[in-house]
N, C-alpha and C positions, 0 to 999 in steps of 0.2 A: 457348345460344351465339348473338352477335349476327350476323346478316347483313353481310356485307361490300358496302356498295355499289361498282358499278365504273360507266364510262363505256360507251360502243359500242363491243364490239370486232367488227370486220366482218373479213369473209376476200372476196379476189373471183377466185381462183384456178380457182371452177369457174363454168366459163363462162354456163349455165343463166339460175341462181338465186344472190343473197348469201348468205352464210353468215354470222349471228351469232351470240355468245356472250354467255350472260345465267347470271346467279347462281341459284339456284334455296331454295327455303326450307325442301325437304327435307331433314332432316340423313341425308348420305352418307357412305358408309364407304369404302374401298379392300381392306378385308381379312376379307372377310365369309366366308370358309374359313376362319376359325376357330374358330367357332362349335362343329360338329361335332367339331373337337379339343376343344376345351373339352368336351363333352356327355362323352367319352370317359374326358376328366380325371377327370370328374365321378363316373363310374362305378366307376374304384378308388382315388381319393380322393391322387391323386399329389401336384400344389401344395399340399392342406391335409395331407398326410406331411409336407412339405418346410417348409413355414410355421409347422406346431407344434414343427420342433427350433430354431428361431432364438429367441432371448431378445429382449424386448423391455422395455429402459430405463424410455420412454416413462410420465408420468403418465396415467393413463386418462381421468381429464376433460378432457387435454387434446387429445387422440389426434384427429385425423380420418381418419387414412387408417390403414387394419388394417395388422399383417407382411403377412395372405394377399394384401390386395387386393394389394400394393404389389410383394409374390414375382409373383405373376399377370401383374401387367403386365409385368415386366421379363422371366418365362421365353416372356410370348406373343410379349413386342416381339420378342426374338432368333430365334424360330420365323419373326415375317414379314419378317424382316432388319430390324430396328430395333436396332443393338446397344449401342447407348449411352443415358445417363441426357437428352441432351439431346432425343435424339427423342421422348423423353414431355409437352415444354411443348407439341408440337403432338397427339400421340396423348392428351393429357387429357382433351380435347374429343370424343375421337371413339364413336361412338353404338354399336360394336363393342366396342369396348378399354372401355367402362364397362359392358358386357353379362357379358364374361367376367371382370371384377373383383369383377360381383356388384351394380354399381349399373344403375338404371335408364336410360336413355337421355337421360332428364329430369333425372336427380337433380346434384347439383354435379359438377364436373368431379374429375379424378382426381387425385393428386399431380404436384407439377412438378418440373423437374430437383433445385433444392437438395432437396427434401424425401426424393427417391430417393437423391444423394449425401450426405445423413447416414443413411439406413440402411443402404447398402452399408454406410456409413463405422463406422457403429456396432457391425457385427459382431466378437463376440468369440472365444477359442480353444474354449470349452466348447459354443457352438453349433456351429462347424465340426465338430467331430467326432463331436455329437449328428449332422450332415448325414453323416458317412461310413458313418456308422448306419442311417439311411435307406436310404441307397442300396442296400445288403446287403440289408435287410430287403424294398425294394422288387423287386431282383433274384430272393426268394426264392419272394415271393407272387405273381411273374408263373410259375410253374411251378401246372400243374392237377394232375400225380405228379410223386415223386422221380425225377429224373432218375439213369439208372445211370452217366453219368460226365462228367464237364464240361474244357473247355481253353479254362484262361488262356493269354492273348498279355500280354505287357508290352512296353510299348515306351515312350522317352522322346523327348516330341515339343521341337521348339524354336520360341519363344514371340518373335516379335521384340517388341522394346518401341522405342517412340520417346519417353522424356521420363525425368525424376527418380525415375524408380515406386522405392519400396524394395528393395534387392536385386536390381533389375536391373545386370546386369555384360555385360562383353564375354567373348564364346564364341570364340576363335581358331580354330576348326577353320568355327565359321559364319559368322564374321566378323562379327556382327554385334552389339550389343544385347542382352537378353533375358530372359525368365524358362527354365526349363525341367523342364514339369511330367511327371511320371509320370504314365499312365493304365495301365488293366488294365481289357481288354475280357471277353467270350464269346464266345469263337467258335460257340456255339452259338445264343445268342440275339441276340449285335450290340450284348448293352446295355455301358455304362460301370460296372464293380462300383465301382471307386476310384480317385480323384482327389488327387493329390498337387502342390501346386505349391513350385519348391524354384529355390534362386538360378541364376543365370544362368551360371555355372563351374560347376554339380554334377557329380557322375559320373552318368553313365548309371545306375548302380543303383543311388545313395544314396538310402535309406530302404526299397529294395524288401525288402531282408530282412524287413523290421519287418511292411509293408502285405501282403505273402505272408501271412504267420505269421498275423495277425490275421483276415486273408480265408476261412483255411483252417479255423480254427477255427469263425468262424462256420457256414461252409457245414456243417461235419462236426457242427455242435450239430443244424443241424435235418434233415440226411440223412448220416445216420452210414456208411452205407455206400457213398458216393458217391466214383467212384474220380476223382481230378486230376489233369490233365495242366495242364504248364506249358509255355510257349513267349518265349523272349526271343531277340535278335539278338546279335550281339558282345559289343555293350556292357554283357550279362549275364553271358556267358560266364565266369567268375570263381571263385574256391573259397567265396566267401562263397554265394552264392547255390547252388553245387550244395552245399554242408554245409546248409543249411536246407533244401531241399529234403528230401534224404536224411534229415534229421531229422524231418519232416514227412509222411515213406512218400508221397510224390508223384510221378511221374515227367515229367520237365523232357529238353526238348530246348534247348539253349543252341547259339549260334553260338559258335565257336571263330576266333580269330585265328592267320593262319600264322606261322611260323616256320623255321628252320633245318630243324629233325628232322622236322618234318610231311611238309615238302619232299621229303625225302630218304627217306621212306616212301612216297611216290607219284608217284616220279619214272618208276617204270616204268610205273603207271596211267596218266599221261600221255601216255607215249611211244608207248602201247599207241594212245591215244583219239588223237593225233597220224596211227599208221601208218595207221587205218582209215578218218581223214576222205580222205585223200592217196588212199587205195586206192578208196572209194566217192564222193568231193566230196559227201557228208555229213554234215551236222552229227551229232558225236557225243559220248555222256552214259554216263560209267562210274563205275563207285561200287566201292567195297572197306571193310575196317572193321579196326581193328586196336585194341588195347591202347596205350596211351596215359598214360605220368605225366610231367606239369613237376613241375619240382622244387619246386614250390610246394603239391601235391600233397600228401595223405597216403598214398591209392593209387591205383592205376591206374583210368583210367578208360574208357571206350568212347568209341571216335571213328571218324565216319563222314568219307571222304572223295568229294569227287565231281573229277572231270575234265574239262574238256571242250575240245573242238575244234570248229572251225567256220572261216567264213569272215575273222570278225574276229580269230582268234587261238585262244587258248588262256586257259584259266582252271579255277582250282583252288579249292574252297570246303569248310570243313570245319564237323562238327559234334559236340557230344559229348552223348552221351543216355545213361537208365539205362530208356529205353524197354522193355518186355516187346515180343519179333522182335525190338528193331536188331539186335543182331549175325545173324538170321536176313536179314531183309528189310532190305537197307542201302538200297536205294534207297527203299524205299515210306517208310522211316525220314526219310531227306532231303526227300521230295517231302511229307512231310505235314508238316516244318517249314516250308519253303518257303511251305505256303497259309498262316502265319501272317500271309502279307503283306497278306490280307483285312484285317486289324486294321487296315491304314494306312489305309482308307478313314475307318474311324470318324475318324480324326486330324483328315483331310482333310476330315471332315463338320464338324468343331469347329474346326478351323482357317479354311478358306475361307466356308463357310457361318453356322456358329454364335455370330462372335465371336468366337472363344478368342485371336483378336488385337488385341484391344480390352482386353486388361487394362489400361487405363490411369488408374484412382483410384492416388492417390500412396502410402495404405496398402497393406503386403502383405499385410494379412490381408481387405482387402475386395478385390484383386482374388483371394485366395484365395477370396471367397465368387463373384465371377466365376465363378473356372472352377467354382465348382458349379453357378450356374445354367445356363451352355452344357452341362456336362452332362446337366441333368436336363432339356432342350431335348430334346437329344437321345433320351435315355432316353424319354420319353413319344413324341416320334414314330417312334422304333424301334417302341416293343410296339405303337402301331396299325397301323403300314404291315405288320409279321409278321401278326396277326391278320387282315387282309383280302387277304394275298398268296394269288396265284391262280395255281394251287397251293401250300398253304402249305411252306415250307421245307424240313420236316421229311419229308414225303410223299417214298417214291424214286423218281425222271426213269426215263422209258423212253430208252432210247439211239435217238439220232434218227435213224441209219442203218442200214436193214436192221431185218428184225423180229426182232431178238437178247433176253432176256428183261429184266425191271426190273431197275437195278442202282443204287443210291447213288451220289449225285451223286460226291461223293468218287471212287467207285470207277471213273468215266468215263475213257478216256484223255484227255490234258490237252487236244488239239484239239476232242474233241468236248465236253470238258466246260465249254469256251470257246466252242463252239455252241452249248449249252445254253441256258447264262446271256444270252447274248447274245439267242436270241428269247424267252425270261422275260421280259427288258425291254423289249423292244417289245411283249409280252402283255399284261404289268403293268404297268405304267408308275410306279404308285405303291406295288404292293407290290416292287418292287425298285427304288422312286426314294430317291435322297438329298435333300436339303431343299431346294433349288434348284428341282428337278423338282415338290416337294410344293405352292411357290409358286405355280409358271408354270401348271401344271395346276386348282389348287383352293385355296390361302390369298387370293391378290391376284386378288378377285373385286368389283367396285364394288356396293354395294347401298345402296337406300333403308330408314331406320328409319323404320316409321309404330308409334306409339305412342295406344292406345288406351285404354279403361279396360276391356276383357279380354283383352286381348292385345297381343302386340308382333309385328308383321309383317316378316320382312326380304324385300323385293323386289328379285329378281334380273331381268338382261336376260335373257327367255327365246331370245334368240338368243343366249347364251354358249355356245360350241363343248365348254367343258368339264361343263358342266351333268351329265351323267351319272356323272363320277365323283364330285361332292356325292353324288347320289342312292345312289350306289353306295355312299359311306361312312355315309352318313344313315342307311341303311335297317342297315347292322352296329351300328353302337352304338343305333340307339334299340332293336334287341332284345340288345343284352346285357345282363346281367342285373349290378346291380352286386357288386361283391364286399366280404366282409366282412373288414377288416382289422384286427388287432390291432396297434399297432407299440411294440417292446418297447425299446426307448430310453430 
């Protein structure tokens, strides 16, 4: 890469001494936290999963730039907020971004914008779904045992769009523009199973039937006994989605929409959660559960309702589950739909962070390979941030007041369990940071490449304030051990 000559630029603000700026002939990076991701990459083999389901056209004498390098750079660029194909005519050059593509620091530069927007552009329907293959496959292999029971969240996020993209439409309820794609998380691991992207008028649930059915089956081919819980909001709530369910032996909590008859079933729960705010100036939360058919129905179904009173009013929210307890425990029932609202961070991680507002290639089926690489963005620094969280996840919290005994985090009342989490993240900063935090802390780190003929050096400022949590993450993946993956696609 050529040196840019410039003229004097002088600063005389500090009183002392001048201050100049000079060009320097080390090539420097801005993103030298990625490195470490990448080593991690390396170690269960996630880009080159993701790179061998994509078809490649391509003559091979004529090829310079691989799928992998080409997937690499595009899933690292949206990891350090780079989320478009333009930002690679400057990131081609850079001595980082040619490290983790697999070239040398020295060797040609990397692909440039057109050459990335014809491979988006080139993807077809048979590698998309070889990628939804993946994804399963990769969710399956991040488990060390069978897990005894797993809960989907589904939610349908909205994607605004600014330009001609295919099948963006207007959403009148969002007003706006848009795509709007299906995801389906973990509530237990955080990862993204499945990626759906679908026009901009869809229903909230079109296609979940299909993407459930296919999910489940997967999961139950390689832990047959693994029991599923499902979680959706309103917009789930429907007879198509609890008949597949129930066909499917899974147990689904669904939000319900009210109505006349709901109303009129818990009009006395209200009045009740009304007398006792009025009689204590407490907010108050009552639950009841009753039997339940619309005439849309085949039969009756279980519906939870909740009440509440407070300062701002009154409000009623209902739910219908074929939960093992609801009809026992209606509250604990509603409260553990309610945490499906965790899922909306992931949204939030893909939406504000990851790009997933960036689909803007004019094909639908290359911003459909979009939203897989924001996914698999995600997905990869999901499983490291778990992996070096301190305490990992999964471990049960001691309740922080009073010496009362261990109890699942779950199982905390909601204030304390909102103390918990709270100094987690001030503990851990990156095993409970979203990608924002992953940046500020340890991706956007300036470094010098010195290139040798036995080594390649990256030199850090050793006054970096963040310098220990590299070290921190350095020292977990260079002892882990890599793992051996088959992927059956």
């Amino acid at each position: 890469m050529s040196i840019q000559p410039v003229g004097p630029m002088l600063f005389d603000f500090f009183d002392p001494l001048e201050i100049a700026v000079e060009t320097s002939d080390a090539p420097l990076s801005s993103d030298a936290g990625l490195l470490p991701i990448r080593q991690f990459d390396e170690s269960i083999g996630f880009t080159q999963h993701f790179a061998a389901a994509l078809n490649d056209p391509r003559a091979p004498e004529w090829t310079e730039h691989t799928v992998l390098e080409m997937v690499r750079m595009r899933i690292y660029g949206i990891l350090a907020d780079y989320e478009d194909q333009n930002d690679h005519d400057t990131l081609r050059h850079d001595p980082v971004f040619k490290l983790i593509a697999g070239r040398s620091p020295r060797a040609d530069d990397l692909a440039s914008q057109p050459t990335l927007s014809r491979f988006e552009n080139a993807i077809d329907i048979p590698s998309l779904k070889r990628l939804r293959a993946v994804f399963v496959d990769e969710f399956i292999a991040s488990f060390a045992r069978p897990p005894r029971r797993l809960t989907l969240d589904l939610d349908a996020v909205d994607d605004p769009a600014h330009g001609a993209q295919q099948l963006v439409l207007f959403h009148g309820y969002f007003e706006q523009y848009q795509y709007f794609p299906l995801v389906i998380t973990s509530a237990e691991t955080d990862q993204v199973l499945m990626l759906s992207l679908r026009h901009g008028t869809a229903h909230a649930a079109l296609g979940a039937d299909d993407d459930l059915e296919y999910l489940v089956q997967r999961l139950r081919q390689a832990w047959p006994g693994v029991e599923i819980y499902v979680r959706g909001d309103g917009g789930f709530g429907m007879p198509l989605m609890y008949a597949v369910c129930e066909r499917l032996g899974i147990f689904y909590t669904f939000g319900l929409g009210t109505n006349a008859v709901l109303q009129r079933e818990t009009e006395e729960l209200l009045a009740e959660a009304v007398r006792r705010f009025e009689q204590t100036r407490e907010p108050q939360r009552l639950f009841t559960g009753f039997w339940y058919q619309a005439g849309s129905w085949p039969c009756p179904r279980w519906v939870v309702a909740k009440a509440e009173a407070n300062r701002q009013g009154t409000n009623r929210r209902f739910v219908v589950s074929n939960r093992p307890g609801a009809r026992v425990l209606v509250e604990a029932t509603y409260d553990e739909y309610a945490m499906r609202g965790e899922s909306e961070n992931r949204n939030k991680e893909l939406k504000c962070d990851l790009g997933l507002a960036r689909l803007s290639d004019h094909r639908f089926l290359a911003n459909y390979f979009r939203l897989y690489m924001a996914g698999a963005a995600l997905n990869l620094l999901v499983r490291l941030r778990r992996e070096i969280a301190d305490p990992p996840p999964e471990l049960p919290a001691r309740v922080l007041t009073g010496p009362a005994p261990e109890l699942p985090v779950a199982a905390l009342p909601g204030a304390e369990r909102q103390r918990y989490q709270r100094l987690r993240r001030q503990r851990d900063p990156l095993g409970e940071g979203q990608p924002w935090t992953w940046r500020t802390l340890l991706i956007k780190v300036a470094a010098a490449v010195v290139v040798s003929s036995r080594r390649i050096v990256i030199r850090l400022s050793g006054s970096w304030p963040h310098l220990h949590y590299l070290e921190q993450i350095v020292r977990h993946v260079s002892a882990r051990p890599a793992v051996a993956y088959c992927w059956s696609g």
